[in-house]
MARBA-3410 file (N, C-alpha, C, O; in Angstrom, 1 decimal):
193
67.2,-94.3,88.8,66.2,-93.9,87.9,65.9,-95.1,86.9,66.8,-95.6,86.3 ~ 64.3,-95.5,86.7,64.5,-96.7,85.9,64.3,-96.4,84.2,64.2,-95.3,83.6 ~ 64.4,-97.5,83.6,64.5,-97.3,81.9,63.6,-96.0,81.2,63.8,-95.0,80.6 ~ 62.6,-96.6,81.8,61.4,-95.6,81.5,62.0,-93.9,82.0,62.1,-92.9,81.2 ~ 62.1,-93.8,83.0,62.0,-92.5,83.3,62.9,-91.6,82.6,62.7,-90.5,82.2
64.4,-92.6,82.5,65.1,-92.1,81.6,64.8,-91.8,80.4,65.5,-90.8,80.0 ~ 63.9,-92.4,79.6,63.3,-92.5,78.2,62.2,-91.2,78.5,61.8,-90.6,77.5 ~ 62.0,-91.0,79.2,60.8,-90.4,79.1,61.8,-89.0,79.4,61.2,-88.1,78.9 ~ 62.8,-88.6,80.0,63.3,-87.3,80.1,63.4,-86.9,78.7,62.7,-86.1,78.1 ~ 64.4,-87.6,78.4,65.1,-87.4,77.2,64.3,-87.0,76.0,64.5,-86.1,75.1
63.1,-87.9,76.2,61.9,-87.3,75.4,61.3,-85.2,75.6,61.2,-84.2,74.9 ~ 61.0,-85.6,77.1,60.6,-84.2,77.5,61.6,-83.3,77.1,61.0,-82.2,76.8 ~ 63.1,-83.2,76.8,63.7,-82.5,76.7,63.9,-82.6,74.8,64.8,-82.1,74.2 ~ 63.6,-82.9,74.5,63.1,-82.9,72.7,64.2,-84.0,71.8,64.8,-83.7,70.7 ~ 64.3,-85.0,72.4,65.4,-86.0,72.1,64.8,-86.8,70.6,64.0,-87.6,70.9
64.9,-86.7,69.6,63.8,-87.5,68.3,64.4,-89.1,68.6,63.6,-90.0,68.2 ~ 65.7,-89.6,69.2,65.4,-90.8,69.3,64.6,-91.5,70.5,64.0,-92.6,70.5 ~ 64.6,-90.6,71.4,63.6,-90.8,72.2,62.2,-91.2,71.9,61.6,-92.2,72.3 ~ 61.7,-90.3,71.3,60.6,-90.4,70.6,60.1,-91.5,69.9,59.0,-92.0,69.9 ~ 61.1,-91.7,69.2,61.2,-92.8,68.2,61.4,-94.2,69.0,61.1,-95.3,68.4
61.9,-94.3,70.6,62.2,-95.8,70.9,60.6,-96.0,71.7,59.9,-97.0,71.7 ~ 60.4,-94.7,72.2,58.6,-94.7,72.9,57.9,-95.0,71.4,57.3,-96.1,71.3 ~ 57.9,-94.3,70.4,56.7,-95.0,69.1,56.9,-96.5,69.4,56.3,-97.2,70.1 ~ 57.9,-96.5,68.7,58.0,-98.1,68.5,58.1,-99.2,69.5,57.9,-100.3,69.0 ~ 58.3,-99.1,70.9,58.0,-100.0,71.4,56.3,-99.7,71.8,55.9,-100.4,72.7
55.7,-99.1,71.4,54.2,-99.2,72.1,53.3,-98.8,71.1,52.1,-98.7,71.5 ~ 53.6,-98.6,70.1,52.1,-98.6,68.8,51.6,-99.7,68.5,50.4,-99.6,68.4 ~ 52.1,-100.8,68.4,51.6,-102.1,68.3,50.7,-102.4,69.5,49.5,-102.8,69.4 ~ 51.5,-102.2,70.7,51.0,-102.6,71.8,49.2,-101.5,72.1,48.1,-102.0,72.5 ~ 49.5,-100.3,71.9,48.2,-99.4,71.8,47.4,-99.9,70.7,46.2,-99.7,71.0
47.5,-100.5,69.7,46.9,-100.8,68.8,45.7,-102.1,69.3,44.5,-102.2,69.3 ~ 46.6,-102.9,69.6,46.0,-104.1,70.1,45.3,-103.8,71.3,44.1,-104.3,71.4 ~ 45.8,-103.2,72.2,44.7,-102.4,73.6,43.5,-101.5,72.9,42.3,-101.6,73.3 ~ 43.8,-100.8,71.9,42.5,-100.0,71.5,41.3,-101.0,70.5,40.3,-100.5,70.0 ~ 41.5,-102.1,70.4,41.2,-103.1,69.5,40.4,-104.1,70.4,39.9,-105.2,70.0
40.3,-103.8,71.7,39.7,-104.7,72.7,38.8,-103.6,73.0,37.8,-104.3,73.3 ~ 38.3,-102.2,73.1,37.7,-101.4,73.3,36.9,-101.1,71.2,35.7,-101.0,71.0 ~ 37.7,-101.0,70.4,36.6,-100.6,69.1,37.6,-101.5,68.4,38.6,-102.0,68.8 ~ 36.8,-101.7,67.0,37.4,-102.7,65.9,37.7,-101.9,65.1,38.6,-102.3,64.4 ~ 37.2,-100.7,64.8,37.8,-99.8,63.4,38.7,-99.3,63.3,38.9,-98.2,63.9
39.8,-100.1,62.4,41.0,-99.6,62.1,41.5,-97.8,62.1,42.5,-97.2,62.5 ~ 40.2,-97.5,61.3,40.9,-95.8,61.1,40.7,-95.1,62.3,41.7,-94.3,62.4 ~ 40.0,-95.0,63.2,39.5,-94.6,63.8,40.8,-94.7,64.9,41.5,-93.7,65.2 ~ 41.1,-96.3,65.5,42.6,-96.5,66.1,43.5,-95.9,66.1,44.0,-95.2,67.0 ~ 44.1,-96.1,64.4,45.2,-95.2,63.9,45.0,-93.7,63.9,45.9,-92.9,63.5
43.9,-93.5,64.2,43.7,-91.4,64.4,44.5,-91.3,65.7,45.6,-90.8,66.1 ~ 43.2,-92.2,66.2,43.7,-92.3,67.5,45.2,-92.3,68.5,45.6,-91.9,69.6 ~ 45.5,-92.9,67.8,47.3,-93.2,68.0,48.1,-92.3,67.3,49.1,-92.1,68.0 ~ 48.1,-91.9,66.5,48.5,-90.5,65.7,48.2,-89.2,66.6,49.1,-88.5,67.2 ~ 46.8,-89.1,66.7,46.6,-88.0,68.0,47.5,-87.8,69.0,48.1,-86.7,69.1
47.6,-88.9,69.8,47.9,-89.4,71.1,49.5,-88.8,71.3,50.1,-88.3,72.2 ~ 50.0,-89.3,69.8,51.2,-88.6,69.4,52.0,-87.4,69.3,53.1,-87.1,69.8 ~ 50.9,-86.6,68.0,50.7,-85.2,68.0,51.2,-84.6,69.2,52.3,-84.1,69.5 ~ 49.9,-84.8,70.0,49.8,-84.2,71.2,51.0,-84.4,72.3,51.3,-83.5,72.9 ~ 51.4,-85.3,72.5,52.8,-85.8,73.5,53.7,-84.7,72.7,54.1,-83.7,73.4
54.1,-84.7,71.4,54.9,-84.2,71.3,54.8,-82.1,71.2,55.5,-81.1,71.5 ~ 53.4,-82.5,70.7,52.9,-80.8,70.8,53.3,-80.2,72.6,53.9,-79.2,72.8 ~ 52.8,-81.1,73.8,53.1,-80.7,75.2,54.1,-81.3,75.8,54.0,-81.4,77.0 ~ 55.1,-81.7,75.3,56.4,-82.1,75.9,56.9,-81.6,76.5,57.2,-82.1,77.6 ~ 57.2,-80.5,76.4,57.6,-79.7,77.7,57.0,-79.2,78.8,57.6,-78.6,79.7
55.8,-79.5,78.7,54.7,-79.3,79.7,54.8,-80.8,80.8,55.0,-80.8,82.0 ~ 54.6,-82.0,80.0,54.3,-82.9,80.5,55.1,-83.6,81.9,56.3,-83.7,81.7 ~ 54.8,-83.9,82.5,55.4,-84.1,84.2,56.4,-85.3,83.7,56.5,-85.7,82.5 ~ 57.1,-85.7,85.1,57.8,-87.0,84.7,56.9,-88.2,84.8,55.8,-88.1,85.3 ~ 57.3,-89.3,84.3,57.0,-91.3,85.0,57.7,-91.8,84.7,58.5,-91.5,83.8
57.7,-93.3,85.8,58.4,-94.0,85.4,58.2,-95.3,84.7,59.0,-96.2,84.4 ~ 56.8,-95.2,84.6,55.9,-96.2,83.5,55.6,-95.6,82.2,54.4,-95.1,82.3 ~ 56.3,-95.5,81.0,56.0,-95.2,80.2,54.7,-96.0,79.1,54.0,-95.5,78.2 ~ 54.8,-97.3,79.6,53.4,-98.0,79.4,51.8,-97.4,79.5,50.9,-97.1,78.8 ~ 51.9,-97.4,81.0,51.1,-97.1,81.9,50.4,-95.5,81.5,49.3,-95.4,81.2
51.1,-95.0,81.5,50.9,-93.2,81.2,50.0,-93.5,79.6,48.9,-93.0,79.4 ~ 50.7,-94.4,78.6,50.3,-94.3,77.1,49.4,-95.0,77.2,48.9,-94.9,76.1 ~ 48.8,-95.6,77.8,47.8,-96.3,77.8,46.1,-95.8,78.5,45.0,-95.9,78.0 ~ 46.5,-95.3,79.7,45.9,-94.0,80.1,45.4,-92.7,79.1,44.2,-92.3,78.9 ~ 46.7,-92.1,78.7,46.0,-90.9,77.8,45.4,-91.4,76.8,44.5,-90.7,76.2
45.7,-92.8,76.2,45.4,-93.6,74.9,43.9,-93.6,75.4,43.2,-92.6,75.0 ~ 43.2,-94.6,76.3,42.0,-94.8,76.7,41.2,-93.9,76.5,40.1,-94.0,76.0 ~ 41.8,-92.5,77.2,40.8,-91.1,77.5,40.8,-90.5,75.9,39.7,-90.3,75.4 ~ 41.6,-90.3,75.4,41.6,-89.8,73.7,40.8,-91.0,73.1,39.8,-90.4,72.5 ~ 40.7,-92.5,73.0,39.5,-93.3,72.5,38.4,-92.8,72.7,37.5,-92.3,72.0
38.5,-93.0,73.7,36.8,-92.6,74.8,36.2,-91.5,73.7,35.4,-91.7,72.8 ~ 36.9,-90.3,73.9,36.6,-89.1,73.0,36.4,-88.9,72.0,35.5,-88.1,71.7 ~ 37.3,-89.6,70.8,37.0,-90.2,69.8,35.4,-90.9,69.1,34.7,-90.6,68.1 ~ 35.5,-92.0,70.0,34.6,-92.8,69.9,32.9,-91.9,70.4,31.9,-92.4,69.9 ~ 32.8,-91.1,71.1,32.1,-90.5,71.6,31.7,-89.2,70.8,30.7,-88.6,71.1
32.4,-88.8,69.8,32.5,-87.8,68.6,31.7,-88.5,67.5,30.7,-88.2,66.8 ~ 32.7,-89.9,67.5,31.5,-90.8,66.1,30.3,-91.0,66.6,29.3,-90.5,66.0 ~ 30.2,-91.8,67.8,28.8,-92.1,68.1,28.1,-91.4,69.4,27.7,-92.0,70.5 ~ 27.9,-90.0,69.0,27.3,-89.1,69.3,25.8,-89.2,70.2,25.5,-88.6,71.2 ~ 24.9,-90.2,69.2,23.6,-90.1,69.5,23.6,-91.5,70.5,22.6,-91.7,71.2
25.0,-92.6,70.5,24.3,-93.8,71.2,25.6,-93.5,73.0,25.6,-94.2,74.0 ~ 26.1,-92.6,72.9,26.9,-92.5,74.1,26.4,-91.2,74.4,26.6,-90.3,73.6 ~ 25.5,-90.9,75.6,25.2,-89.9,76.4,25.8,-88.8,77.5,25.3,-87.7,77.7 ~ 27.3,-89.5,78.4,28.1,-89.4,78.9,29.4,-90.0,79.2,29.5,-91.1,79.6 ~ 30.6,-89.2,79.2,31.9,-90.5,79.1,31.8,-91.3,80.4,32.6,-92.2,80.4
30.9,-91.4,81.9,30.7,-91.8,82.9,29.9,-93.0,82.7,29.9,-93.8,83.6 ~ 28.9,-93.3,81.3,28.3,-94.3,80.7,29.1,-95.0,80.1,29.4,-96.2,80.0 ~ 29.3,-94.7,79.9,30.5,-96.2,78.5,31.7,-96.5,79.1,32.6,-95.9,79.7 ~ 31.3,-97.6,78.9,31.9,-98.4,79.3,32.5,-99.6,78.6,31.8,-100.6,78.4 ~ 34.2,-99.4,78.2,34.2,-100.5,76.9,34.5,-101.5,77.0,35.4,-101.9,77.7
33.7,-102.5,75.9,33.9,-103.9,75.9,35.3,-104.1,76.0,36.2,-103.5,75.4 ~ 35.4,-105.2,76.8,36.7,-106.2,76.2,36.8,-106.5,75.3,36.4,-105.5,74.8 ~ 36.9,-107.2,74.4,36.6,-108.3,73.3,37.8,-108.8,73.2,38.9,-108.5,73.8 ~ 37.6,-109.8,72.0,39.1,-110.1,71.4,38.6,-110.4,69.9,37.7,-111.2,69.7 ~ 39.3,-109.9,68.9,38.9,-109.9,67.6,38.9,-111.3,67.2,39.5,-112.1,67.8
38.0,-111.4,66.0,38.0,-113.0,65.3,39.3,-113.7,64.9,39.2,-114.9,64.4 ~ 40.8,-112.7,65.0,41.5,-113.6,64.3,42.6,-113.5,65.7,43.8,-113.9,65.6 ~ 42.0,-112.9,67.2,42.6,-113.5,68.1,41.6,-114.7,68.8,42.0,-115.3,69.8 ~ 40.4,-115.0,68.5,39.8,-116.1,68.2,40.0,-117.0,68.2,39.7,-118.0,68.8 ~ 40.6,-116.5,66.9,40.7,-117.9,65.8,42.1,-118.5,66.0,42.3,-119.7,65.7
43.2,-117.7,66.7,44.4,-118.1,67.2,44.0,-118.7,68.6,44.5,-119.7,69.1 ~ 43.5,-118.2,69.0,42.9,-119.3,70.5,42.5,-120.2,70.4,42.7,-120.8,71.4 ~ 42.1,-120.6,69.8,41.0,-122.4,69.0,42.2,-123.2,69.3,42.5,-124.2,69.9 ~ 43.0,-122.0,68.2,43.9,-123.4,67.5,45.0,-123.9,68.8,45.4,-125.0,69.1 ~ 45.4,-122.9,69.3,46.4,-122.6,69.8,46.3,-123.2,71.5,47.1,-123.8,72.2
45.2,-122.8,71.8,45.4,-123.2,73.0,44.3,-124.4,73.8,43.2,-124.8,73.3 ~ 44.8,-124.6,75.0,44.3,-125.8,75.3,42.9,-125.7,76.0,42.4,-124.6,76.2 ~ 42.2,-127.0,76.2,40.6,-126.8,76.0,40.5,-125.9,77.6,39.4,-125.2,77.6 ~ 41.4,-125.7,78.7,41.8,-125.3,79.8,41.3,-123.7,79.5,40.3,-123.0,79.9 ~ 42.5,-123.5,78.7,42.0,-122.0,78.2,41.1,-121.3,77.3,41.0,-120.1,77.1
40.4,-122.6,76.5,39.0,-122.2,75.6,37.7,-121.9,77.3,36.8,-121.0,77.4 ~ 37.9,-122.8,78.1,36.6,-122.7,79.1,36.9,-121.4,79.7,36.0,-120.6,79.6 ~ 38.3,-120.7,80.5,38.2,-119.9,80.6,37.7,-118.7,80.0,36.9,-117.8,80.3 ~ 38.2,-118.9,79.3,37.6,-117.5,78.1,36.1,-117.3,77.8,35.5,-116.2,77.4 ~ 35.5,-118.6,77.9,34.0,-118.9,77.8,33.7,-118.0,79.2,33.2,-116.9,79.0
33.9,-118.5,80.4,33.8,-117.7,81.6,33.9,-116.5,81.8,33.1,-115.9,82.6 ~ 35.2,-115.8,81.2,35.4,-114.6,81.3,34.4,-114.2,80.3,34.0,-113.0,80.4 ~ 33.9,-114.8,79.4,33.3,-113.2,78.4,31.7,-113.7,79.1,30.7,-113.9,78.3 ~ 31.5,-113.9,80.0,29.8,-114.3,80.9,30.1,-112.7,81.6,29.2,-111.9,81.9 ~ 31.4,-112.5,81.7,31.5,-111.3,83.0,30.9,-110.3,81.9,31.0,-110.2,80.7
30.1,-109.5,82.8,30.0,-107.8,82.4,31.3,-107.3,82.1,32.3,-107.8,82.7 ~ 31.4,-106.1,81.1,32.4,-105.2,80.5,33.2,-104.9,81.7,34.2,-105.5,81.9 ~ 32.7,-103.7,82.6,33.5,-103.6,83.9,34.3,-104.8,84.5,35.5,-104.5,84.8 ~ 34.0,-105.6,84.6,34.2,-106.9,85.3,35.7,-107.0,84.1,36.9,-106.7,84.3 ~ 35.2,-107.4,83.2,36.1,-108.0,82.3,37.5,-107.0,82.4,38.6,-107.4,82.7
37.1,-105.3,81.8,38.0,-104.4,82.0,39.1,-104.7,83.2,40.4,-104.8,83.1 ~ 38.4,-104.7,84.3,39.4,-104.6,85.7,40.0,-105.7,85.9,40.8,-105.9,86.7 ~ 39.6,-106.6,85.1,40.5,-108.0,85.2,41.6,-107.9,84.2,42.6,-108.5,84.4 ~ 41.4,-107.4,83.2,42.6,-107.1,82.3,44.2,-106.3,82.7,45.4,-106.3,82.5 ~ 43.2,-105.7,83.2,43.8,-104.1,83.6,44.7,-104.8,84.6,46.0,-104.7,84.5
44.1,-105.6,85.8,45.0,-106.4,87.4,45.3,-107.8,86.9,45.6,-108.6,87.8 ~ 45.4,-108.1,85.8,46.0,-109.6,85.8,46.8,-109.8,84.3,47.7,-110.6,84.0 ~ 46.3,-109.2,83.8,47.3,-109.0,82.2,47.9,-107.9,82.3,49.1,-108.2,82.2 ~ 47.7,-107.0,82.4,48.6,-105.7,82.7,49.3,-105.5,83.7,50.0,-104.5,84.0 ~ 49.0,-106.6,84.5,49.8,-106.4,86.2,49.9,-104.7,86.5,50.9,-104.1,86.8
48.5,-104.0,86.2,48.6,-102.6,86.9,48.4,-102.8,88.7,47.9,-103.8,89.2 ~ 48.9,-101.5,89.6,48.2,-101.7,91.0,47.0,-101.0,91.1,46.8,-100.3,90.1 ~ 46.3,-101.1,91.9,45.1,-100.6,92.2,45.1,-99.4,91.8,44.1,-98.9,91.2 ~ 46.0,-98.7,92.0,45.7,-96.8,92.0,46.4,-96.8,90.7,46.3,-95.7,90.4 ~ 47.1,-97.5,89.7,46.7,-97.4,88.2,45.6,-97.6,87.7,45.0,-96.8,87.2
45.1,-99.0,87.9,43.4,-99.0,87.9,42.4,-98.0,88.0,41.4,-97.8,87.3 ~ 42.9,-97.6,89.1,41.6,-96.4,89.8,41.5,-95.1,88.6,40.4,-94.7,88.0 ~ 43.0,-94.5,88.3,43.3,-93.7,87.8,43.1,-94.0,86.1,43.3,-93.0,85.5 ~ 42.9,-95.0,85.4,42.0,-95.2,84.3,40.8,-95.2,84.3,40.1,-94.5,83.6 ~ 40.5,-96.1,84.9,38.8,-96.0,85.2,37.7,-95.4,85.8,36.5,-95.6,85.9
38.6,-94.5,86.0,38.2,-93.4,86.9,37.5,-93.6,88.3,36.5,-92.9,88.5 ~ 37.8,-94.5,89.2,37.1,-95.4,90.2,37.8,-94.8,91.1,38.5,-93.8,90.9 ~ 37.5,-95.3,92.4,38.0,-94.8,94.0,38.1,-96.5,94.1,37.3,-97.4,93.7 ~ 39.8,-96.6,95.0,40.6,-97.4,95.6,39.5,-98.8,95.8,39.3,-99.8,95.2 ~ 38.8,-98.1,97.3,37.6,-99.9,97.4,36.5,-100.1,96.8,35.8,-101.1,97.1
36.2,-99.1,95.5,35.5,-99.4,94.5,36.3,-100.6,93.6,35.7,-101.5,93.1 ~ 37.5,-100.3,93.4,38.7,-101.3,92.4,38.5,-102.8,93.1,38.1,-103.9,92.7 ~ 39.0,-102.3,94.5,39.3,-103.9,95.4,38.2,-104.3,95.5,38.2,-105.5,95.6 ~ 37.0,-103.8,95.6,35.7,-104.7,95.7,35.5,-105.3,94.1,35.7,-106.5,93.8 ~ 35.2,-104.2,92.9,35.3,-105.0,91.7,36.1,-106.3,91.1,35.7,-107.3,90.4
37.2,-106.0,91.5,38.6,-107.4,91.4,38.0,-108.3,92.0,37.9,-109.5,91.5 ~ 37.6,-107.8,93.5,36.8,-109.4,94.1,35.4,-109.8,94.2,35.0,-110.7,95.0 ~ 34.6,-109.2,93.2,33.4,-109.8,93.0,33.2,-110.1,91.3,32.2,-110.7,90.8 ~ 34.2,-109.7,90.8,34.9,-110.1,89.3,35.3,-111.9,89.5,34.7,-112.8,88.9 ~ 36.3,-112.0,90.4,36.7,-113.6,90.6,35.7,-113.9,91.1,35.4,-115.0,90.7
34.9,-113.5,91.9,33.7,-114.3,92.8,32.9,-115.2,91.8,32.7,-116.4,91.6 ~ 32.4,-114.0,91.2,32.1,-114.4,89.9,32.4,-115.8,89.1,31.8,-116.8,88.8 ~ 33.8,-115.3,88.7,34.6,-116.3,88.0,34.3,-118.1,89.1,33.8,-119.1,88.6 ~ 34.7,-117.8,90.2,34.8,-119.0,90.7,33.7,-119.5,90.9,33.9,-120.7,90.9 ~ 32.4,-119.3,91.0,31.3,-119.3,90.7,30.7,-120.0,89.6,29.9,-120.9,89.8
31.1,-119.5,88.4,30.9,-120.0,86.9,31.7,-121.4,86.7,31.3,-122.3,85.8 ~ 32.7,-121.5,87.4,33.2,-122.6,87.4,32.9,-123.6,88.6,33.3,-124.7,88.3 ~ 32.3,-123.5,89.8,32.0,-124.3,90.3,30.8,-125.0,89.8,30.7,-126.3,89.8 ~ 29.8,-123.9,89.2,28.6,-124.5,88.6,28.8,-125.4,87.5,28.2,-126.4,87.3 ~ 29.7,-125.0,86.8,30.2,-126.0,85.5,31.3,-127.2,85.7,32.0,-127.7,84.8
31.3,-127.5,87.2,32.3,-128.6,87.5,33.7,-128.3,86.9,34.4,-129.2,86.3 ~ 34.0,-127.2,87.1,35.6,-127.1,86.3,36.4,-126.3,87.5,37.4,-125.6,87.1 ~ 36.1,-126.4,88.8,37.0,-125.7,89.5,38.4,-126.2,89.4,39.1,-125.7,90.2 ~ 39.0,-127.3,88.5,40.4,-127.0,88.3,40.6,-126.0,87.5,41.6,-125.4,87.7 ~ 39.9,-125.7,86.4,39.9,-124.5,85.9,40.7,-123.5,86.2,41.8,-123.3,85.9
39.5,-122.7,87.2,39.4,-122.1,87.9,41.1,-121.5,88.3,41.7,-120.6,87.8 ~ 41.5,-122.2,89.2,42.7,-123.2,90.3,43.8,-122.7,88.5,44.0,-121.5,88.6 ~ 44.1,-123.1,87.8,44.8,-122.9,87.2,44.9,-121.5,86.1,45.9,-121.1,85.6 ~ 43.6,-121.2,86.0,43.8,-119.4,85.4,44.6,-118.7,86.4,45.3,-117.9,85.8 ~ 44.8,-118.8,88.0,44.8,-118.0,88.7,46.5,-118.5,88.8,47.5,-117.8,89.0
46.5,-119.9,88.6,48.1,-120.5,89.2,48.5,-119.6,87.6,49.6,-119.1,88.0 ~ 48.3,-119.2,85.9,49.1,-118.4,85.4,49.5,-117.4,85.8,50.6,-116.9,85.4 ~ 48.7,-116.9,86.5,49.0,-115.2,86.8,49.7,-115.2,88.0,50.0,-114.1,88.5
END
């Protein structure tokens, strides 16, 4: 049985340090994921409060995993969505429309300038050319190392809907880089991951 799953019993069975080692290793981390989708702090922190509430309101309901990441990140997303869709009422029509930006805030920006090399400033120039979808599923399969049917099951997509997006996402990418003479680029985002 791995770490998680264990963590995650102990929880279902009403353990408060349980609780407490799931808060704390992943509010930071939800914070920063719901912060690439909206920028408003309060709205986040409801959000993640909610998210909480509720885990602990249906605990004994809730099934097992063994990704405790994975699962918080998922109900996190669908509780934003809803959220976000309560504030902005008149500009989201359906949760099957929205579709949320990637971004990266000004002061993870502003730590990219400084921080990293001109290798990884062109990338990121490239990546933010991608459409939101594009950008999402690349996060999702290359920073989050999710598999497909994690993917599918956030995004609410079907399996060769994911594997065609992933590969016309890079197509893309290699693309933007061949046109801009940087296919080492290219060659080297792909040699990080």
């Amino acid at each position: 049985m791995s770490a998680d799953a264990v963590i995650w019993d102990k929880f279902r069975r009403g353990e408060k340090s349980a609780l407490e080692e799931i808060y704390f290793h992943n509010v930071q981390f939800l914070y920063r994921y719901g912060r690439k989708f909206n920028t408003d702090d309060d709205l986040l922190k409801d959000t993640i409060h909610d998210l909480f509430i509720d885990l602990i309101q249906s605990r004994k309901t809730l099934g097992p995993t063994d990704n405790v990441k994975f699962y918080l990140m998922r109900s996190f997303r669908r509780k934003l969505v809803q959220n976000i869709r309560k504030s902005q009422l008149n500009t989201i029509e359906s949760l099957q429309e929205f579709t949320p930006e990637i971004t990266y805030s000004a002061e993870e920006d502003l730590i990219t300038l400084e921080s990293r090399s001109e290798q990884d400033i062109k990338i990121r120039q490239c990546l933010s050319e991608l459409n939101p979808r594009q950008r999402e599923i690349l996060y999702y399969r290359f920073e989050c190392e999710f598999s497909y049917e994690q993917i599918c099951e956030i995004m609410s997509i079907k399996y060769d809907s994911a594997r065609k997006l992933v590969f016309r996402s890079i197509e893309s990418l290699r693309q933007m880089f061949i046109e801009t003479h940087t296919i080492q680029f290219f060659l080297a985002f792909f040699k990080r991951i």
